[in-house]
N, C-alpha and C positions, 0 to 999 in steps of 0.2 A: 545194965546196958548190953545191948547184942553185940556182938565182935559187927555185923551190916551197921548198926549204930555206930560203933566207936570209928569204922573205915569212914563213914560221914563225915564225923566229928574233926579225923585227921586231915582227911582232906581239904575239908572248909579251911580249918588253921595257916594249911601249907601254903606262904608264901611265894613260890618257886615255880616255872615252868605252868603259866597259866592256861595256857591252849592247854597242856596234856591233861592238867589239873581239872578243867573243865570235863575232858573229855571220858577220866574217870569215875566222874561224879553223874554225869548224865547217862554212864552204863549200869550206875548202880540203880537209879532211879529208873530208868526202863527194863532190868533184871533185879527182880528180887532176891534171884539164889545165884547175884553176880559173885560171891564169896567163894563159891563153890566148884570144884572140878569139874562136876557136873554139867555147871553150866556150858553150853557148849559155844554160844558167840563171844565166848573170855572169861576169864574169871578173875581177880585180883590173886595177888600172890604177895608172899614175904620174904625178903631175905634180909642179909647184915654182910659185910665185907667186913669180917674181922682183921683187929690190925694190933700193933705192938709195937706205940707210936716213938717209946725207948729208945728201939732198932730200928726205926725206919723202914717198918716194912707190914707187909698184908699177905694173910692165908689165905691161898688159894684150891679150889679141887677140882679135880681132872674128872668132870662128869661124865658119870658111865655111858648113861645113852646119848650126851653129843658129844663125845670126843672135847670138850673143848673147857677151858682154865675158867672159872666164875666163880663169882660168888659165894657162900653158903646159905640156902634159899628153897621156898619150896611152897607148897599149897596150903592151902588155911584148914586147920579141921575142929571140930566141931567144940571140942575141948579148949580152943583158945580165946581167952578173953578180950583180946584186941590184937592189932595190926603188932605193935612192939613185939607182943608176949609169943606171939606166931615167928616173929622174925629172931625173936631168941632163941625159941625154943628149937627151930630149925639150924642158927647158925651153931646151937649146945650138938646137938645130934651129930649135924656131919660134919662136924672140927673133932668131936670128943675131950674140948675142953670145956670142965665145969669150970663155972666163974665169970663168968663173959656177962658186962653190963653194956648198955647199948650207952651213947653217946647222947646226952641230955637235949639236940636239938632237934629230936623228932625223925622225921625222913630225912636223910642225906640227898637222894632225888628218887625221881620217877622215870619207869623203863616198859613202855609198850612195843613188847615183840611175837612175831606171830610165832608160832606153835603149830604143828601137824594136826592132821585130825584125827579124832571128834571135834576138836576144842581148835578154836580159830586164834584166841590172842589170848596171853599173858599180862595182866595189866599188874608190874610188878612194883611195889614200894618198899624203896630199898632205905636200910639203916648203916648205919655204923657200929661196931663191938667192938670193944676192949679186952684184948686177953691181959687175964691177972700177970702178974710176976711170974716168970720161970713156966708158963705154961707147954706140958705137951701136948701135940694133936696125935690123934689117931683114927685113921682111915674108917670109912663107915662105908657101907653095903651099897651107897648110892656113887660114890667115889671109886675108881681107879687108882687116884693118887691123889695126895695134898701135900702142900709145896708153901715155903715161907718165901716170897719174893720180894726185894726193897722197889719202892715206890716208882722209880722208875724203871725195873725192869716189870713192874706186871703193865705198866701204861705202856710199854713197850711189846708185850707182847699177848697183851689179851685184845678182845674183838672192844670197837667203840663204848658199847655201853659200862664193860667193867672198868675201861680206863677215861671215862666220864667219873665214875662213882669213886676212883682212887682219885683224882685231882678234886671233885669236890669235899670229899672226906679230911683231904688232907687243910685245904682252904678253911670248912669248918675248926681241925684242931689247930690252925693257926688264929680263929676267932675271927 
């Protein structure tokens, strides 16, 4: 299955957020190489708010080119076999902890925000990560900083959509 197949597949699944659901699913069908950076009217994208649900609390990085506390997340490339394996492999990267499993219910939610040009929007599906036991982070090339904040100070001090994805995250691991 192509990672364009698998982003179908999750999407159809995903219960949640049906206007935006929608609206990802009819960019893919009118962009073939909607997956892609490339693409320049959006592309889908992956990330994971990793968390250390132990401590009450979620890793955050201080992205280099927007100044601003998010996520761990990033574009899709060619080597990744689906939406998960992209959103792993991006939050493994710029956490620099190995070990991190995503949370067994799929997307946590979904995050359409524009982007500068070439590329006009971001259509991002966001996960959840588990750090192992005793995990340390370290800073990766796309980061200025990363920071362990508890649940309510990153919902406290990050932009709407990252403290959307911490109150849902958190609702998911309460079940």
């Amino acid at each position: 299955m192509s990672l364009y197949d698998d982003a179908v597949l999750v999407l159809k699944k995903y219960e949640d957020q049906p206007e935006l659901r929608g609206l990802y699913l009819d960019h893919l069908a009118a962009h073939p190489d909607g997956m892609w950076k490339a693409c320049e009217a959006g592309h889908l994208t992956a990330s994971a708010l990793v968390i250390d649900p132990e401590r009450g609390r979620v890793l955050l990085t201080l992205h280099k080119k927007l100044g601003m506390w998010l996520q761990m997340g990033g574009h899709c490339e060619p080597g990744d076999a689906s939406l998960e394996r992209a959103a792993l492999r991006e939050a493994t990267e710029e956490s620099g902890i190995p070990g991190l499993t995503l949370l067994p219910v799929g997307p946590v939610q979904l995050d359409r925000h524009a982007i500068p040009a070439p590329c006009h929007w971001h259509l991002d599906v966001q996960y959840a990560a588990l750090a192992p036991a005793g995990a340390v982070e370290a800073i990766s090339e796309e980061s200025l900083d990363l920071r362990w904040f508890s649940y309510d100070e990153a919902v406290g001090m990050a932009d709407a959509s990252v403290a959307r994805l911490v109150e849902r995250t958190r609702a998911a691991l309460r079940g």
